[in-house]
C-alpha positions as MATLAB code, in Angstrom:
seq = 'XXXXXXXXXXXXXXXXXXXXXXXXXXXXXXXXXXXXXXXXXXXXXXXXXXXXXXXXXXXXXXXXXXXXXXXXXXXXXXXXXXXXXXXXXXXXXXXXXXXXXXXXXXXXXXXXXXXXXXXXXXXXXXXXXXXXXXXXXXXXXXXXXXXXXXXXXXXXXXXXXXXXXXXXXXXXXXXXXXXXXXXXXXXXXXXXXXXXXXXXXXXXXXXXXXXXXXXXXXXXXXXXXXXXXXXXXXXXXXXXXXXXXXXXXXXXXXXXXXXXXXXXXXXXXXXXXXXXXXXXXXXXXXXXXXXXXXXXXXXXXXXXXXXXXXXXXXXXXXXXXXXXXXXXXXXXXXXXXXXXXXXXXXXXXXXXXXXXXXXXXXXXXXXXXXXXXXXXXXXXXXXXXXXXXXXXXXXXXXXXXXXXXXXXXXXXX';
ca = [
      57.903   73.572   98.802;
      61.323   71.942   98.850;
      64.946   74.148   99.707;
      65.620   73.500   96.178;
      62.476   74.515   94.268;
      63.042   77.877   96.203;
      66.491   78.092   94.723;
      65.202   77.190   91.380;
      62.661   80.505   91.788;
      65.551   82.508   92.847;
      67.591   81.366   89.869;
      65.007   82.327   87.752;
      64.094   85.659   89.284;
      67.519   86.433   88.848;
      67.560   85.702   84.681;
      64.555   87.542   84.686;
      65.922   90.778   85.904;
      69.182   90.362   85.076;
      70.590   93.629   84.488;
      69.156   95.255   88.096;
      70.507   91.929   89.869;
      73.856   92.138   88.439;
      74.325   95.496   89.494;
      73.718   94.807   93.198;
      75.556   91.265   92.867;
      78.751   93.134   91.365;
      78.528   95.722   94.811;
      78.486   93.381   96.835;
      81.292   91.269   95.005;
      83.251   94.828   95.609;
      82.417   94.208   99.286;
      83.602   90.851   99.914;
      86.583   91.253   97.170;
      87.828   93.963   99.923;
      87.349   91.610  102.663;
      89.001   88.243  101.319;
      91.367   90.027   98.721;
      93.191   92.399  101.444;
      92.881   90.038  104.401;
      94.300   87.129  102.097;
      97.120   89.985  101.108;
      97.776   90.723  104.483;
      98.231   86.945  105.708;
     100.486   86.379  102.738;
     102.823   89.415  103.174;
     102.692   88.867  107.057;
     103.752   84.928  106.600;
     106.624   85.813  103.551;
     108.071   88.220  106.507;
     107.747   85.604  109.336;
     109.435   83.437  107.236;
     112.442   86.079  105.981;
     112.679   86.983  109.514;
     112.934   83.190  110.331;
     115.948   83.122  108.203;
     117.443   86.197  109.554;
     117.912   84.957  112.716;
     113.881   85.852  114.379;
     114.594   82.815  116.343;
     117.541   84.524  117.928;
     118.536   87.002  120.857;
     121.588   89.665  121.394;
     123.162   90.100  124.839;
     124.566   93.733  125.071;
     125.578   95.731  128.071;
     122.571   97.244  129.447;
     121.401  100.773  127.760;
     122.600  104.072  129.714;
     119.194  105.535  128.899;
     117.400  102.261  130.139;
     119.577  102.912  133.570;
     117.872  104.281  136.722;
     118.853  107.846  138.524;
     119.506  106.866  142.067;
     119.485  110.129  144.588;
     119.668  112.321  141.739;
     122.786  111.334  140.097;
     122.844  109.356  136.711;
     124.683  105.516  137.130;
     127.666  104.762  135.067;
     126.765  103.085  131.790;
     127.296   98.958  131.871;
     130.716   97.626  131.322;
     131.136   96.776  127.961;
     131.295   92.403  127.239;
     135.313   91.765  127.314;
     136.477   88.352  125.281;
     137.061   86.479  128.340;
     133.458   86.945  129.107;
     132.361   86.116  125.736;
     134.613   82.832  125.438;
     133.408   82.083  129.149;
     129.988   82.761  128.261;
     130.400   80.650  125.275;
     131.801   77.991  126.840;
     129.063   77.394  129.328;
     126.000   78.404  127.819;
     124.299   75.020  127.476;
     120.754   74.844  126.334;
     119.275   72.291  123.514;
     121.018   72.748  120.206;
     121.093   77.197  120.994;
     124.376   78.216  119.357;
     126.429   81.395  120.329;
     128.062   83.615  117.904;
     130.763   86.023  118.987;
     131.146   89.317  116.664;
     133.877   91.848  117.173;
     133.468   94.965  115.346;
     136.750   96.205  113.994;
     136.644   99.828  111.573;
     134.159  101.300  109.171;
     136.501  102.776  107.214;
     138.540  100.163  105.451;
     140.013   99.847  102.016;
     140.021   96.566  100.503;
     142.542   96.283   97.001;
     142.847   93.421   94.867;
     145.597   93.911   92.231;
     145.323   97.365   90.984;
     141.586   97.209   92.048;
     140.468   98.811   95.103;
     137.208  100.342   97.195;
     136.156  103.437   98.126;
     137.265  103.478  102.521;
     134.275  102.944  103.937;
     134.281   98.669  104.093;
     132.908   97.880  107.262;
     135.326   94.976  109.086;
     134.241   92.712  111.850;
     135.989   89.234  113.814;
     133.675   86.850  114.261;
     133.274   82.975  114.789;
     132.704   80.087  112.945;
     128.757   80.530  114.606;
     128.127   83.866  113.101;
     127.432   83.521  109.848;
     124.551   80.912  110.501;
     123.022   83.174  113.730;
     122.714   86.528  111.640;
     121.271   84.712  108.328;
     124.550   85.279  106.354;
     124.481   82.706  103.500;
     127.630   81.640  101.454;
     127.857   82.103   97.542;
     131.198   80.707   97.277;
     133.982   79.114   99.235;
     133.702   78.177  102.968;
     132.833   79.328  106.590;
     135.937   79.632  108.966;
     136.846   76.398  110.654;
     137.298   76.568  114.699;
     141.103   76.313  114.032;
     140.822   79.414  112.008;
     138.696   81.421  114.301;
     141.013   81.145  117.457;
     144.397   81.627  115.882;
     145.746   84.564  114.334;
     145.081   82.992  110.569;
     144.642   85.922  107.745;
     141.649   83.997  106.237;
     138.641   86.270  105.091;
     135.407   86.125  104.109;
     134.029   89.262  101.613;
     130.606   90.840  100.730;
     128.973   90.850   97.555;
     129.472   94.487   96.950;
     133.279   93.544   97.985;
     133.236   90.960   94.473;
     131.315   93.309   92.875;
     133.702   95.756   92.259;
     137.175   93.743   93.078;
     135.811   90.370   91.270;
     133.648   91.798   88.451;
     130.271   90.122   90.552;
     132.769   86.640   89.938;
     132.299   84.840   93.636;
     134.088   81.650   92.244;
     136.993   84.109   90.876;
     137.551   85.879   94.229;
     137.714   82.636   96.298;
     141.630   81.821   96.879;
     142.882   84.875   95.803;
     144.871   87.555   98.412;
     143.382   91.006   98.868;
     145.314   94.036  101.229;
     142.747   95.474  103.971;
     144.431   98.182  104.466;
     147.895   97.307  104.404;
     147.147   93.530  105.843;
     147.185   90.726  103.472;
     144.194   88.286  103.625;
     143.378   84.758  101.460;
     139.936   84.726  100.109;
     138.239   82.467  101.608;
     134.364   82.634  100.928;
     132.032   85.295   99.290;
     128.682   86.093  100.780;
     125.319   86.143   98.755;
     123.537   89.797   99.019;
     121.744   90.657  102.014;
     120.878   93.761  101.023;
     120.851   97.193  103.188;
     120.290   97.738  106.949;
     119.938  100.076  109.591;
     123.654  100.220  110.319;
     124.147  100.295  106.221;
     124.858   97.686  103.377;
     125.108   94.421  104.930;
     126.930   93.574  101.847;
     129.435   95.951  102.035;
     131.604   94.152  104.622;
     134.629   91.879  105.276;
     134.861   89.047  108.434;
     137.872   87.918  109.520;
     138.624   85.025  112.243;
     137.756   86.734  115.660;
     141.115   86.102  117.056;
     142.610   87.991  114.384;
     140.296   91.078  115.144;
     141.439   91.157  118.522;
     145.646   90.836  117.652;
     145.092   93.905  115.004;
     142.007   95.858  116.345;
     141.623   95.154  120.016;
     142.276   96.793  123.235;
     141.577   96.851  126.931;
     138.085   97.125  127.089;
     136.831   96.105  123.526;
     133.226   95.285  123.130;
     131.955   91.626  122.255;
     128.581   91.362  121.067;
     127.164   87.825  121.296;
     123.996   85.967  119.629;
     122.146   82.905  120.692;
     119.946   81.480  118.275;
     117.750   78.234  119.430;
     116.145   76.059  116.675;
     112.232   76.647  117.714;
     110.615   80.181  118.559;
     108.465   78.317  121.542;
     112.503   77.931  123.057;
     112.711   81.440  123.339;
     111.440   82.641  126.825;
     113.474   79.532  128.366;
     117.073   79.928  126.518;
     116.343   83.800  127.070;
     116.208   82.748  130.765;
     118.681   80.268  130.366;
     121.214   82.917  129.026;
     120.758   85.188  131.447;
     121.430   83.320  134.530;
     125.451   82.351  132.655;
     125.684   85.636  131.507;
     125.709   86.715  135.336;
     128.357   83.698  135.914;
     130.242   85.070  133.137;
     129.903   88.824  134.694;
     130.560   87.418  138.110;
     127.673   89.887  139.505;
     126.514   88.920  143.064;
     122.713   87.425  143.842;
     122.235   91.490  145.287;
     123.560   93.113  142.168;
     121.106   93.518  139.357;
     121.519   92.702  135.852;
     123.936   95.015  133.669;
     122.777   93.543  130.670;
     120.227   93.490  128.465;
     118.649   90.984  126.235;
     117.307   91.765  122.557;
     114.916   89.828  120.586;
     115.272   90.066  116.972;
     111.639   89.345  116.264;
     110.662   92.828  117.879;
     110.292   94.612  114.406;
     108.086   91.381  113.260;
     105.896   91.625  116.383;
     105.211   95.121  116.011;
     104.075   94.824  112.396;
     101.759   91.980  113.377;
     100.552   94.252  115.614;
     100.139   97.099  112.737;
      98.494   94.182  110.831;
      95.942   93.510  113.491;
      94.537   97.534  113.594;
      94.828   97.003  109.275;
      92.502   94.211  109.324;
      89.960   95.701  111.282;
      90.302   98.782  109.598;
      89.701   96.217  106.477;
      86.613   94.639  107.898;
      84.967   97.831  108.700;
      86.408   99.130  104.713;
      84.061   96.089  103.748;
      80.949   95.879  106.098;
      80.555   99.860  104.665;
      80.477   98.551  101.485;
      78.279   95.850  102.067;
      75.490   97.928  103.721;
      75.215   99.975  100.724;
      74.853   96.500   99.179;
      72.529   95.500  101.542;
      70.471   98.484  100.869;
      70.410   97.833   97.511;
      69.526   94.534   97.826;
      66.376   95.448   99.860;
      64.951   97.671   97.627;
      65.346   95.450   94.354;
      63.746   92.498   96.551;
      60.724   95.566   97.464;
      60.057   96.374   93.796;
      60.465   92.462   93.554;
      57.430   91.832   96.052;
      55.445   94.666   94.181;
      55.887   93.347   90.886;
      55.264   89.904   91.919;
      52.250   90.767   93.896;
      49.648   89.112   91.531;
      52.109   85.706   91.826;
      52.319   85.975   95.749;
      48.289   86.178   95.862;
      48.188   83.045   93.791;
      50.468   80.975   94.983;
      48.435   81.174   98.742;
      45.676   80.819   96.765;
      46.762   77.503   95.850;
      47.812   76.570   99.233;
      51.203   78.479  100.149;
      51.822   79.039  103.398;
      52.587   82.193  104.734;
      56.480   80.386  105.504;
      56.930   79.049  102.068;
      56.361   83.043  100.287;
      58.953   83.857  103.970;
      61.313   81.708  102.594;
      60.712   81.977   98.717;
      61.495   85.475   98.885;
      64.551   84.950  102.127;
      66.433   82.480   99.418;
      66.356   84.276   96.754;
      68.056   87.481   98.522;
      70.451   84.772  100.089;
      71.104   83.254   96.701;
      71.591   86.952   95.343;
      73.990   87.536   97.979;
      75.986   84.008   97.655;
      76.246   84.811   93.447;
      78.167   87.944   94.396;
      79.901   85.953   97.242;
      81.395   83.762   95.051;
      82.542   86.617   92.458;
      84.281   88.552   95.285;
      85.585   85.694   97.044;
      87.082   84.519   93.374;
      88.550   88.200   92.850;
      89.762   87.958   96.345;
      91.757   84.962   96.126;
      93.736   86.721   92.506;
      94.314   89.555   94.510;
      95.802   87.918   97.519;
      97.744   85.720   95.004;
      98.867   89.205   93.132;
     100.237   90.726   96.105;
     102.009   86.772   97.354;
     103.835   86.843   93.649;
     104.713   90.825   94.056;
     106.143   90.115   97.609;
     108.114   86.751   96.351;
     105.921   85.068   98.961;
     104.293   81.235   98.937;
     100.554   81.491   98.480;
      97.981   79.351  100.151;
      94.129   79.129   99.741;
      92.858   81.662  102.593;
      89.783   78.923  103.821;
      89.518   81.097  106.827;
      88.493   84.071  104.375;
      86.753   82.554  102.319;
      84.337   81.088  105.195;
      84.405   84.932  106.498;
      83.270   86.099  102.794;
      80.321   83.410  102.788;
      79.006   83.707  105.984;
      79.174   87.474  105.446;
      76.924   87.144  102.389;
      74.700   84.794  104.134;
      73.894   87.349  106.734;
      73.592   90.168  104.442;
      71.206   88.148  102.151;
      69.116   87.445  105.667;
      69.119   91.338  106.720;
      68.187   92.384  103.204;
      65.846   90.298  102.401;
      63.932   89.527  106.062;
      61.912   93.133  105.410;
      60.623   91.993  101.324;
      60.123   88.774  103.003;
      57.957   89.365  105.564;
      56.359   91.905  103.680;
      55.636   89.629  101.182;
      54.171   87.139  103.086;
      51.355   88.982  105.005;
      49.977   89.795  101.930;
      45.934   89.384  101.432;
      46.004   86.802   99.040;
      42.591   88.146   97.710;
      43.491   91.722   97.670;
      47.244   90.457   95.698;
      44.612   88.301   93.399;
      43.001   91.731   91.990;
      46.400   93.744   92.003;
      47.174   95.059   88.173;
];
């Protein structure tokens, strides 16, 4: 008996007890909609975050004086924190940092409690103001809604050029970024030309990115700087596989720049912005197997099922078995009459679940604002799955099936 005769059986077993097949096809289209649906979900949500963080500067590292919690006790007594990173070792640092097409970005944070007025407009004081360079927008992922980045010109001079965040138009500009650009506004009591408006980036950590103001980083240090300001500096390199060299890279000008002997150790640190993303991939990875196992559970009780409809199948069949080998069926044509038909069972619900699986993913992908792509890898996983569970389940009726007396299944009623 051909493969496909034994599908046509199955087919037919299947319209013939429709109701009691359904109901064990739609369990274990529960099973495998769990397995595709939230695996497909997971791989969309995790690749709309790689590719946020991509734009927010993943592909980028800060270089900050090294932690005093992450310094060692020697002989009992706690070492001085790090010196902080002065201009001259930014600029240097800046300078001579050559790796690929990496860019450096120089940020000088300035107050947190500014007041920015426009006519007889102004905010509340809390307006976050920072100096940076004409590298920093483009390293931390700022993009422009209006206007222009500061020009190199603009950065090193003591220009009052500035560039505002969206919460900054919202309530100076009515949400206008076109009206705000060219237009002078008082931080504090310094006046400032509008020179560019930032799209919203939404809140951080530190607070509303969007409630901020950048001015050229020369600027920050004539009005806010002293001795032994802080620079914080950013390298971002154009692939992620550049990483671990620039990283190395960095550090060995960063001890030029810090003029620290081949004895002295490192007092600074280096911080990957992709840390957050690696740990949720991580999260992800314990979620998926958590997933799998969600799924398998599911599909045992389908399994189970399946076994016992395929039993009562082989029982009511019995007078059909004995006839068949009385006509010359072999003992592994009923094997696999009966194995194909729990497989083909199994498949039918496959491709329900596998179908619900693929709307869920593409649910959660629209939800998130992510891009959606065909999980292939999933839907393999889902099929093979349901292969496997068709060949447990139905191996037992099977084999059961096919040791039967064929004169003893003749006289069955």
């Amino acid at each position: 008996m051909h493969y496909s005769e034994n599908v046509k059986l199955a087919l037919g077993s299947v319209r013939s007890n429709l109701l009691r097949t359904m109901l064990t096809l739609m369990i274990i289209a529960v099973g495998i909609t769990c397995l595709v649906g939230i695996l497909t979900a997971i791989d969309s949500i995790l690749f709309s975050m790689s590719d946020n963080f991509n734009r927010l500067g993943a592909n980028s590292f800060n270089i900050r004086p090294l932690s005093e919690s992450l310094r060692n006790r020697e002989r009992g007594r706690q070492q001085k924190p790090s010196d902080p990173i002065l201009f001259d070792q930014a600029m240097d640092f800046k300078t001579n940092y050559a790796f690929g097409t990496a860019k450096v970005a120089i940020e000088s944070f300035c107050t947190s409690d500014a007041t920015v007025k426009y006519g007889t407009k102004k905010t509340n004081p809390n307006v976050r103001v920072a100096g940076i360079d004409e590298n920093f927008l483009n390293n931390s992922s700022f993009e422009l809604e209006a206007g222009r980045n500061f020009s190199y010109d603009e950065v090193y001079s003591t220009n009052q050029k500035v560039i505002i965040g969206s919460d900054i138009v919202k309530v100076l500009f009515q949400e206008n970024p076109e009206k705000a650009v060219g237009k002078d506004i008082f931080i504090n009591s310094d006046k400032y030309k509008v020179i560019g408006a930032l799209k919203s980036k939404g809140s951080a950590s530190g607070g509303s990115s969007d409630r901020r103001v950048f001015i050229p980083l020369y600027n920050s240090k004539v009005l806010y700087g002293y001795a032994d300001k802080a620079y914080n500096l950013t390298v971002a390199v154009s692939a992620q596989n550049d990483m671990e060299e620039a990283i190395n890279h960095a550090i060995g000008t960063m001890r030029k720049s810090r003029k620290l002997k081949v004895s002295e150790e490192n007092d600074f640190e280096i911080r990957k912005s992709d840390g957050i993303l690696n740990q949720l991939k991580d999260m992800t990875s314990t979620l998926r197997w958590s997933t799998v196992v969600i799924a398998m559970l599911t599909l045992l009780g389908a399994s189970i099922g399946l076994m016992n409809i395929m039993l009562v199948s082989v029982t009511e069949r019995t007078k059909e078995i004995g006839i068949r080998k009385a006509l010359g069926a072999t003992r592994r044509n009923i094997l696999l009459q009966f194995l194909i038909e729990a497989i083909v069972i199994c498949l039918l619900g496959g491709v329900v679940g596998v179908s619900l699986g693929i709307l869920m993913g593409f649910g959660v992908s629209t939800m998130v604002d992510g891009r959606f792509f065909i999980p292939w890898n999933w839907m393999i996983l889902g099929f093979s799955v349901c292969i496997v569970v068709g060949l447990v389940s139905g191996l037992y009726p099977a084999l059961k099936a096919s040791r039967l007396d064929p004169i003893e299944a003749l006289r069955y009623e």
